[in-house]
N, CA, C and O atoms as a GROMACS GRO file, in nm:
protein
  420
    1UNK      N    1   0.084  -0.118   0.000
    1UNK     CA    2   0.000   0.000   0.000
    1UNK      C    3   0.089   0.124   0.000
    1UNK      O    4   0.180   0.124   0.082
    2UNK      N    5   0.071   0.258  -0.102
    2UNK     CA    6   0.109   0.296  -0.072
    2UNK      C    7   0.071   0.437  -0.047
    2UNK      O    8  -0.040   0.473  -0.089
    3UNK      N    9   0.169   0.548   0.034
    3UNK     CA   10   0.078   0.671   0.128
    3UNK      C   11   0.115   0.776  -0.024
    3UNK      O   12   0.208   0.746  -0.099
    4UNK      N   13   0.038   0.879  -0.044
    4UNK     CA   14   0.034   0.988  -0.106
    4UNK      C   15   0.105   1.084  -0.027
    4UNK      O   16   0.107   1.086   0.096
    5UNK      N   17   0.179   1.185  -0.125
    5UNK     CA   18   0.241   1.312  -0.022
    5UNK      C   19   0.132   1.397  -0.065
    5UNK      O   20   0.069   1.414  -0.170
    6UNK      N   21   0.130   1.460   0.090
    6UNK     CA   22   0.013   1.569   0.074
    6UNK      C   23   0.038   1.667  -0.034
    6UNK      O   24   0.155   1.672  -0.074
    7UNK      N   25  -0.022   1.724  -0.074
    7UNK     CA   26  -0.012   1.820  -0.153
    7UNK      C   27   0.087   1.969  -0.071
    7UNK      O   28   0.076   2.028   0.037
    8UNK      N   29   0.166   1.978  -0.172
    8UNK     CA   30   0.289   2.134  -0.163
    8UNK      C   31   0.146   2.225  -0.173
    8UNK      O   32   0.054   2.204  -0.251
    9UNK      N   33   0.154   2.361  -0.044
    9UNK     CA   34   0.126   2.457  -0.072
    9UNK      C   35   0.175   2.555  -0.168
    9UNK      O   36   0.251   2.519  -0.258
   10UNK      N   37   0.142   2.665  -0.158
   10UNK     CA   38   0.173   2.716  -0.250
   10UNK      C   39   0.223   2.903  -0.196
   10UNK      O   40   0.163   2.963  -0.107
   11UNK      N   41   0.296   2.939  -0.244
   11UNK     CA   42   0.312   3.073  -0.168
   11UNK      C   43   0.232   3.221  -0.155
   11UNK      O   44   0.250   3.294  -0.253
   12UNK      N   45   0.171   3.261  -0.078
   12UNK     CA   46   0.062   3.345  -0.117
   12UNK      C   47   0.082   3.422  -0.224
   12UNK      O   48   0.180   3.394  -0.294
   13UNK      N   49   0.000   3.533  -0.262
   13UNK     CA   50   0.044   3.628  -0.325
   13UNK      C   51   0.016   3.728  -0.220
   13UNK      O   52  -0.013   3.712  -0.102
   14UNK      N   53   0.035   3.871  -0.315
   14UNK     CA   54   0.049   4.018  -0.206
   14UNK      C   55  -0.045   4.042  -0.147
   14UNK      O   56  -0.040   4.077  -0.028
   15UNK      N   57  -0.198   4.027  -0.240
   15UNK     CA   58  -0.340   4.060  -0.170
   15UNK      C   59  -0.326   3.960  -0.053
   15UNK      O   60  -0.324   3.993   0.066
   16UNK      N   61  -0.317   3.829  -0.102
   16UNK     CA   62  -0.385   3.700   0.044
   16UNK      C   63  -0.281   3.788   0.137
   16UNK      O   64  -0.350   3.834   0.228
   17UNK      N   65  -0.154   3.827   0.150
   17UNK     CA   66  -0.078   3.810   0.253
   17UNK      C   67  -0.110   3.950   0.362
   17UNK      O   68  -0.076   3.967   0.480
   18UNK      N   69  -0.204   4.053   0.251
   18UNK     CA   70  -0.283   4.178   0.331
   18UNK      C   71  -0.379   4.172   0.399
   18UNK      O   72  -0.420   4.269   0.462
   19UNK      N   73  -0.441   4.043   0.400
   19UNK     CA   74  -0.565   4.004   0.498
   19UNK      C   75  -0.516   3.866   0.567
   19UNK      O   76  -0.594   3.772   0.558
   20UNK      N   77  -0.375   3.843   0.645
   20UNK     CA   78  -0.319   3.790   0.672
   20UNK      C   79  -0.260   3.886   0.809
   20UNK      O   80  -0.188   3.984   0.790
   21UNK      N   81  -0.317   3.828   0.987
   21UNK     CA   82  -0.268   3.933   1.094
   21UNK      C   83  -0.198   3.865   1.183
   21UNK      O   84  -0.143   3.933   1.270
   22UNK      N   85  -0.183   3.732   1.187
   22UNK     CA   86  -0.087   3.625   1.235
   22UNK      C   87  -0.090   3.472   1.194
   22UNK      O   88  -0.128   3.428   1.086
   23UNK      N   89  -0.046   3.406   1.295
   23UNK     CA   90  -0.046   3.271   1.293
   23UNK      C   91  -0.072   3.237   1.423
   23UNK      O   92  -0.030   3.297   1.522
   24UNK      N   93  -0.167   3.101   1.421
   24UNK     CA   94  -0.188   3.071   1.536
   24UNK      C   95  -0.124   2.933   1.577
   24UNK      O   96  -0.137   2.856   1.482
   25UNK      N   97  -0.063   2.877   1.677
   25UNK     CA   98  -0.004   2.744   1.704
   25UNK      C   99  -0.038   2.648   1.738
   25UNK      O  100  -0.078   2.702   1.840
   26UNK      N  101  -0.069   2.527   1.756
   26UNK     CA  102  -0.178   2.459   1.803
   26UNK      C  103  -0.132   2.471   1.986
   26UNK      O  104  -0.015   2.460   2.023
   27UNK      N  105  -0.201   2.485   2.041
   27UNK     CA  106  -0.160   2.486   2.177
   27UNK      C  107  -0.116   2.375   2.255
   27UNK      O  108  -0.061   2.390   2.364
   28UNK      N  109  -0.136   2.272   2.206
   28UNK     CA  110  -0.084   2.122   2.281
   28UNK      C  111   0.089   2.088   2.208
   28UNK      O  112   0.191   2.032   2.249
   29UNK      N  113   0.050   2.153   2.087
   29UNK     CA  114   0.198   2.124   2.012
   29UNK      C  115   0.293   2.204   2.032
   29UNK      O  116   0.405   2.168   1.994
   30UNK      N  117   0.279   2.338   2.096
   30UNK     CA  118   0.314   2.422   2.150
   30UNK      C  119   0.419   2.401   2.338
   30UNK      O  120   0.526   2.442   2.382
   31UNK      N  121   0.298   2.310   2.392
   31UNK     CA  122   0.304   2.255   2.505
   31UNK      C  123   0.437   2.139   2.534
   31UNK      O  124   0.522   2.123   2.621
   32UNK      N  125   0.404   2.082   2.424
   32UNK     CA  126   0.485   1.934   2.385
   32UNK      C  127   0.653   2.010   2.326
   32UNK      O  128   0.762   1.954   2.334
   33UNK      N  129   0.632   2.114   2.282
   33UNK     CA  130   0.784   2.138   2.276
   33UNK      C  131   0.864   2.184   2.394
   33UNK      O  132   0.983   2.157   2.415
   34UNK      N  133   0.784   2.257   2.470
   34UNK     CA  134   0.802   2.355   2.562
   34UNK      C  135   0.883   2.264   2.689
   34UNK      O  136   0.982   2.280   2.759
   35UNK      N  137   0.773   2.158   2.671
   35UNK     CA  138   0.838   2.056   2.766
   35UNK      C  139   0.966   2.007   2.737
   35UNK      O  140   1.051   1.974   2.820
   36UNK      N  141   0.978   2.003   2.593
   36UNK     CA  142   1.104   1.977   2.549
   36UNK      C  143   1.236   2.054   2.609
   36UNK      O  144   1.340   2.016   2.663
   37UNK      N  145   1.188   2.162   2.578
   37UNK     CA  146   1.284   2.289   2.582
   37UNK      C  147   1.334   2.274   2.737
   37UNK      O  148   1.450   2.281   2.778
   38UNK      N  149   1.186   2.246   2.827
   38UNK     CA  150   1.264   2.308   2.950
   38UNK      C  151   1.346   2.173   3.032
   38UNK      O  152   1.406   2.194   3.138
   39UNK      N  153   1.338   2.027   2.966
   39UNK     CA  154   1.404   1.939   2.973
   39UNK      C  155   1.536   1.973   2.923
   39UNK      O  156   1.635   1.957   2.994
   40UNK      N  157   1.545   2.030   2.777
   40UNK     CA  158   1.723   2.060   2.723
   40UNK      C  159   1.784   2.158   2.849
   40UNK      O  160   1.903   2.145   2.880
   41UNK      N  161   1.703   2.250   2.916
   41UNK     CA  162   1.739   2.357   2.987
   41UNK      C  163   1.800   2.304   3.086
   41UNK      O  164   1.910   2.350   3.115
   42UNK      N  165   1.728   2.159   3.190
   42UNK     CA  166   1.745   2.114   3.284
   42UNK      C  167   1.926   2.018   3.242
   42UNK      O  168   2.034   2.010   3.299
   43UNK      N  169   1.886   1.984   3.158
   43UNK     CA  170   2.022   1.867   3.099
   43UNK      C  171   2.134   1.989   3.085
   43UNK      O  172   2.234   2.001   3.157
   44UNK      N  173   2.110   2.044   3.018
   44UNK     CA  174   2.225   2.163   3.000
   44UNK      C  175   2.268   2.218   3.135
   44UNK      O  176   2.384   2.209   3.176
   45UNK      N  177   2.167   2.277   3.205
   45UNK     CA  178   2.235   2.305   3.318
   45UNK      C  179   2.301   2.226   3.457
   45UNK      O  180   2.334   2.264   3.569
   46UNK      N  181   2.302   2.105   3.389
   46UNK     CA  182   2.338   1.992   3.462
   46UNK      C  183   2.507   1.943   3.483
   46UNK      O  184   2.572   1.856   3.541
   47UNK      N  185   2.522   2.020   3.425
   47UNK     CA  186   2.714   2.080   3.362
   47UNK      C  187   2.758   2.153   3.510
   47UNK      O  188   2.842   2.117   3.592
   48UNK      N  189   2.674   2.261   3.512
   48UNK     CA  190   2.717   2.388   3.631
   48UNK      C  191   2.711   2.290   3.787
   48UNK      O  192   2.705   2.337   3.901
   49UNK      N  193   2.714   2.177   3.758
   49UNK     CA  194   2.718   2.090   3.905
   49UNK      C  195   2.848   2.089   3.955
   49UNK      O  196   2.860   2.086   4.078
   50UNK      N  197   3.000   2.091   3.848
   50UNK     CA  198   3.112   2.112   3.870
   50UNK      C  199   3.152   2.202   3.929
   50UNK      O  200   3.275   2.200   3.936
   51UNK      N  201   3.080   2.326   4.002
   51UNK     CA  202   3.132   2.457   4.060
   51UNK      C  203   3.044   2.391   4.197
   51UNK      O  204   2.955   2.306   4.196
   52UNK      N  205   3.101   2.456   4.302
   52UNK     CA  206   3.091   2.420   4.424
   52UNK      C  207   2.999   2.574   4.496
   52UNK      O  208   2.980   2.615   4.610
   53UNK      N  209   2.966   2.615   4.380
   53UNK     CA  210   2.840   2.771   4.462
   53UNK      C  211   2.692   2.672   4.422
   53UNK      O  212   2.654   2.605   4.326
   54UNK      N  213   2.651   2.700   4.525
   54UNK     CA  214   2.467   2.627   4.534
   54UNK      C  215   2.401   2.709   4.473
   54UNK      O  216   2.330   2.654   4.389
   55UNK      N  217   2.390   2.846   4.477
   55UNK     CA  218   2.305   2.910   4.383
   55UNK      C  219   2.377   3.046   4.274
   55UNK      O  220   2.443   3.135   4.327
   56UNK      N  221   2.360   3.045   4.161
   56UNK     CA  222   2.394   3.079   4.068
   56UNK      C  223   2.314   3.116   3.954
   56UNK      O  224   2.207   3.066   3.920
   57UNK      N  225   2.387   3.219   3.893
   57UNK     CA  226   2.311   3.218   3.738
   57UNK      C  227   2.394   3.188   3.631
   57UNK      O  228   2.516   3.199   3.614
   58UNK      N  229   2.267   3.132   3.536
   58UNK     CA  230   2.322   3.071   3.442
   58UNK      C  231   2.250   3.184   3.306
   58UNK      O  232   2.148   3.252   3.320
   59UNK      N  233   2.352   3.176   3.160
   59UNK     CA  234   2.318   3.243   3.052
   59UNK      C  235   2.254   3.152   2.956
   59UNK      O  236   2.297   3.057   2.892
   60UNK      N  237   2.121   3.217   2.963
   60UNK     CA  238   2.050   3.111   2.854
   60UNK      C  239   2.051   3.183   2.692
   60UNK      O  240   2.034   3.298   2.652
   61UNK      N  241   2.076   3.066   2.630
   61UNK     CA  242   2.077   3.106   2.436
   61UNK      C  243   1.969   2.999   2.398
   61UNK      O  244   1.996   2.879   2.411
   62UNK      N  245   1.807   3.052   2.335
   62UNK     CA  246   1.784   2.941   2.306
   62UNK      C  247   1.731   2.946   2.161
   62UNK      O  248   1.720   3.068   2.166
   63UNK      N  249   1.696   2.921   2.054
   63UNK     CA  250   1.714   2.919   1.910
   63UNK      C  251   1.628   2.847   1.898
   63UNK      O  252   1.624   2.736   1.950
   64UNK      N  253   1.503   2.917   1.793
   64UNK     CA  254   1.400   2.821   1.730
   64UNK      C  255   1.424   2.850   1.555
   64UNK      O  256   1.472   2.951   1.502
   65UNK      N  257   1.379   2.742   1.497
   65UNK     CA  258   1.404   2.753   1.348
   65UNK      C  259   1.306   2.644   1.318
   65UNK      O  260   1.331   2.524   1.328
   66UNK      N  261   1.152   2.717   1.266
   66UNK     CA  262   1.096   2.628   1.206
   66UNK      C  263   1.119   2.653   1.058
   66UNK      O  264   1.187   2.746   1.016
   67UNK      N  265   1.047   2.548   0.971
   67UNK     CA  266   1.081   2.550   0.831
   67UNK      C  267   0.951   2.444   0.771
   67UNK      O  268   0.916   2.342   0.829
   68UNK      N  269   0.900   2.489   0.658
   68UNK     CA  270   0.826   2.422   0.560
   68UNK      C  271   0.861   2.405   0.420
   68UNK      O  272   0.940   2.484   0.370
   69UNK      N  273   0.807   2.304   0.349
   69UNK     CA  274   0.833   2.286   0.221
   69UNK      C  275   0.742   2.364   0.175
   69UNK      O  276   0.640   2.364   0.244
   70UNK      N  277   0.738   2.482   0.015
   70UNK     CA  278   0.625   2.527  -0.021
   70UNK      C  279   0.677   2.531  -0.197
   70UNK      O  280   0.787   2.564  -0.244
   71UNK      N  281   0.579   2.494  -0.252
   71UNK     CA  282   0.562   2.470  -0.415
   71UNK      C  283   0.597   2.596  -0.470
   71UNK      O  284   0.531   2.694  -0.437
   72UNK      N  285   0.692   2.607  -0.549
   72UNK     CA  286   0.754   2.734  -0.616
   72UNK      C  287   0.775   2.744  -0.787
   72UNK      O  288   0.879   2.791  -0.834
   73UNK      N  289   0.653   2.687  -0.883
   73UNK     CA  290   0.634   2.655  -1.008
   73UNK      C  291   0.659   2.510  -1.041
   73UNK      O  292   0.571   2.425  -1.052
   74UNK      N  293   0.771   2.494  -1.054
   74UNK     CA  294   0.800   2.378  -1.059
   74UNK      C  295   0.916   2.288  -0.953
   74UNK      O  296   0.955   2.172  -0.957
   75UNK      N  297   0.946   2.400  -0.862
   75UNK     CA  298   1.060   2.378  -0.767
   75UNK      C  299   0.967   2.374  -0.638
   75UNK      O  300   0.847   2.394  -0.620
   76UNK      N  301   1.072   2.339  -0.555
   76UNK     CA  302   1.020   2.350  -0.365
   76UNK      C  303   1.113   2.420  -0.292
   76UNK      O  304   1.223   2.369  -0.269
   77UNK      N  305   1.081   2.540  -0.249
   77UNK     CA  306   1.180   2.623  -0.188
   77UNK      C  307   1.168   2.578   0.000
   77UNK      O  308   1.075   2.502   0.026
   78UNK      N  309   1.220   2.604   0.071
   78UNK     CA  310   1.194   2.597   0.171
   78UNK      C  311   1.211   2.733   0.265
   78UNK      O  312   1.310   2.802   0.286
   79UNK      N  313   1.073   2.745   0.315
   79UNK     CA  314   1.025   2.892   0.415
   79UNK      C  315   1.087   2.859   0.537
   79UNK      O  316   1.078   2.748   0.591
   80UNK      N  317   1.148   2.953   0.578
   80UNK     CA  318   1.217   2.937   0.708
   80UNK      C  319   1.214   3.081   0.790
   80UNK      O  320   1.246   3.195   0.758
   81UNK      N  321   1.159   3.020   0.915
   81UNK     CA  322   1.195   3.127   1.044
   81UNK      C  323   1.247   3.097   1.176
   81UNK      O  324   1.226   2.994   1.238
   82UNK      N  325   1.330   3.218   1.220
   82UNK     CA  326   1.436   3.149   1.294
   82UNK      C  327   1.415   3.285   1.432
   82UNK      O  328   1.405   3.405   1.408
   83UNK      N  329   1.414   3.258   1.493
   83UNK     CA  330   1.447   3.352   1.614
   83UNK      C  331   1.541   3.331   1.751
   83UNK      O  332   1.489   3.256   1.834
   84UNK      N  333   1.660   3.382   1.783
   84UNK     CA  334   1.708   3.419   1.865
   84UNK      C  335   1.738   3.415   1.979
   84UNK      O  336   1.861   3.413   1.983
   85UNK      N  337   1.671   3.413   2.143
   85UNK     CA  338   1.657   3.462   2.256
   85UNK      C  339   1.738   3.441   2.355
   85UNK      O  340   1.782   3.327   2.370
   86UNK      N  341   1.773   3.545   2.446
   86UNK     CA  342   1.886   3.482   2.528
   86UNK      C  343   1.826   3.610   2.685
   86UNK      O  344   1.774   3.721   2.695
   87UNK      N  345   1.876   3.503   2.777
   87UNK     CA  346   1.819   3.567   2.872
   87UNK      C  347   1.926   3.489   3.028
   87UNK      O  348   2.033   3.436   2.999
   88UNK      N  349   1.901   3.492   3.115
   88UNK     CA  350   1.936   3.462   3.213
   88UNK      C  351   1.834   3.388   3.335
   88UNK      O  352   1.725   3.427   3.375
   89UNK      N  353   1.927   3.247   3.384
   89UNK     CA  354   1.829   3.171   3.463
   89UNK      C  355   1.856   3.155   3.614
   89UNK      O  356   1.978   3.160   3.604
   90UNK      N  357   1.840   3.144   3.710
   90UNK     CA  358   1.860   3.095   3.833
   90UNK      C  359   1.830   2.996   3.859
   90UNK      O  360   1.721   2.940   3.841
   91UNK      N  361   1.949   2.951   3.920
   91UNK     CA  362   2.015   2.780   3.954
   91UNK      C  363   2.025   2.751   4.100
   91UNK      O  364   2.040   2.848   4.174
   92UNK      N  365   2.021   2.669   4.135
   92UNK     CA  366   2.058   2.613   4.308
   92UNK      C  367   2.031   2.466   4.254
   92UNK      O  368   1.970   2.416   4.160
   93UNK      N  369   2.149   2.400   4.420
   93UNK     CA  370   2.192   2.283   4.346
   93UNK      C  371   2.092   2.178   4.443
   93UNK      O  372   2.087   2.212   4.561
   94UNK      N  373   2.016   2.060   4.406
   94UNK     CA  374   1.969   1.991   4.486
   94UNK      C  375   2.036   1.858   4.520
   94UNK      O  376   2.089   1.772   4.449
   95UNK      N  377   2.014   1.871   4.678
   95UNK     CA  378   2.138   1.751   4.695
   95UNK      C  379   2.052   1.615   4.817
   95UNK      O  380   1.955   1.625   4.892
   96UNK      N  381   2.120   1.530   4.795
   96UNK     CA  382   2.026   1.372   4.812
   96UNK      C  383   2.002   1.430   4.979
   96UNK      O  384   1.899   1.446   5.044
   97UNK      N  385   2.145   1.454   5.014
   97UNK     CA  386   2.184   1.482   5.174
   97UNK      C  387   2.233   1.634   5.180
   97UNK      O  388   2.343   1.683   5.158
   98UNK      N  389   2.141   1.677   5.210
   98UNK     CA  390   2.219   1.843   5.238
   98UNK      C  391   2.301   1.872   5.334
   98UNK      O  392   2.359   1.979   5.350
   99UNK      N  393   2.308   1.737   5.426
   99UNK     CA  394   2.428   1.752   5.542
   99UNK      C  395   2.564   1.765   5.476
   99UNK      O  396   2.653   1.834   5.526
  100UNK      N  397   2.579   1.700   5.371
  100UNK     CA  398   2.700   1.691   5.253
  100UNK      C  399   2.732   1.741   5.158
  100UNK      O  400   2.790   1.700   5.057
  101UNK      N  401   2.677   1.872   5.200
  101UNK     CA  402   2.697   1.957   5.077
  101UNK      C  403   2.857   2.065   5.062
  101UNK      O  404   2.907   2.131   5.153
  102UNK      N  405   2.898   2.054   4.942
  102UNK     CA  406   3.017   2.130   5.004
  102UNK      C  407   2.996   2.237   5.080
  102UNK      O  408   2.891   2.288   5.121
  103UNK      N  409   3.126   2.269   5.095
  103UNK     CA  410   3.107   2.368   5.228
  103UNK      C  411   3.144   2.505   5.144
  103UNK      O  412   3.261   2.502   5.105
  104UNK      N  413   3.084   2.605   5.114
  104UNK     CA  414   3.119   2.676   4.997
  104UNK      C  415   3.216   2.804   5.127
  104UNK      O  416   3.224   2.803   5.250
  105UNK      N  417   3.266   2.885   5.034
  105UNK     CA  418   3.402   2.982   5.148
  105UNK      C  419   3.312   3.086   5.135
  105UNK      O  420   3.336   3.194   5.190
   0.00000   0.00000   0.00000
């Protein structure tokens, strides 16, 4: 059996893109990345365990780049948007036994 590829959109023109005031995201798919994200956040900052200060900040960089295929006459170009963000997080370290925690100076 076999699956069909959906059909390539196609790229607006100038009028469609003037009665055009955003995009909306699906909100669960939205959710499902987010969780993602703040899992990479947790793993990443899982590094800063090597410094012996319990609470700290950390510099966050985090980078989204979605992308679609869209029908371009006879070609497929690919639409891409990418954004940026960087910000700063607060850290403290959790420990099994806090009686054993280093002893910071």
């Amino acid at each position: 059996m076999s699956h069909s590829q959906p059909k390539l959109t196609r790229f607006t023109t100038s009028e469609e893109r003037e009665n055009i005031v955003g995009i909306d995201l699906d909100p669960a798919d939205v959710d499902h990345y987010m969780d993602a994200v703040r899992k990479g956040l947790v793993e990443a900052a899982s590094a800063a365990d090597e410094a012996v200060q319990d609470n700290f900040g950390l510099r966050a960089e985090v980078s989204i780049r979605l992308s679609r295929p869209v029908a371009d006459g006879d070609d497929v170009k690919e639409v891409v948007g990418r954004h940026t963000t960087e910000g700063r997080l607060r850290a403290r370290k959790v420990y099994i036994d806090p009686e054993k925690a280093p002893k910071v100076d």
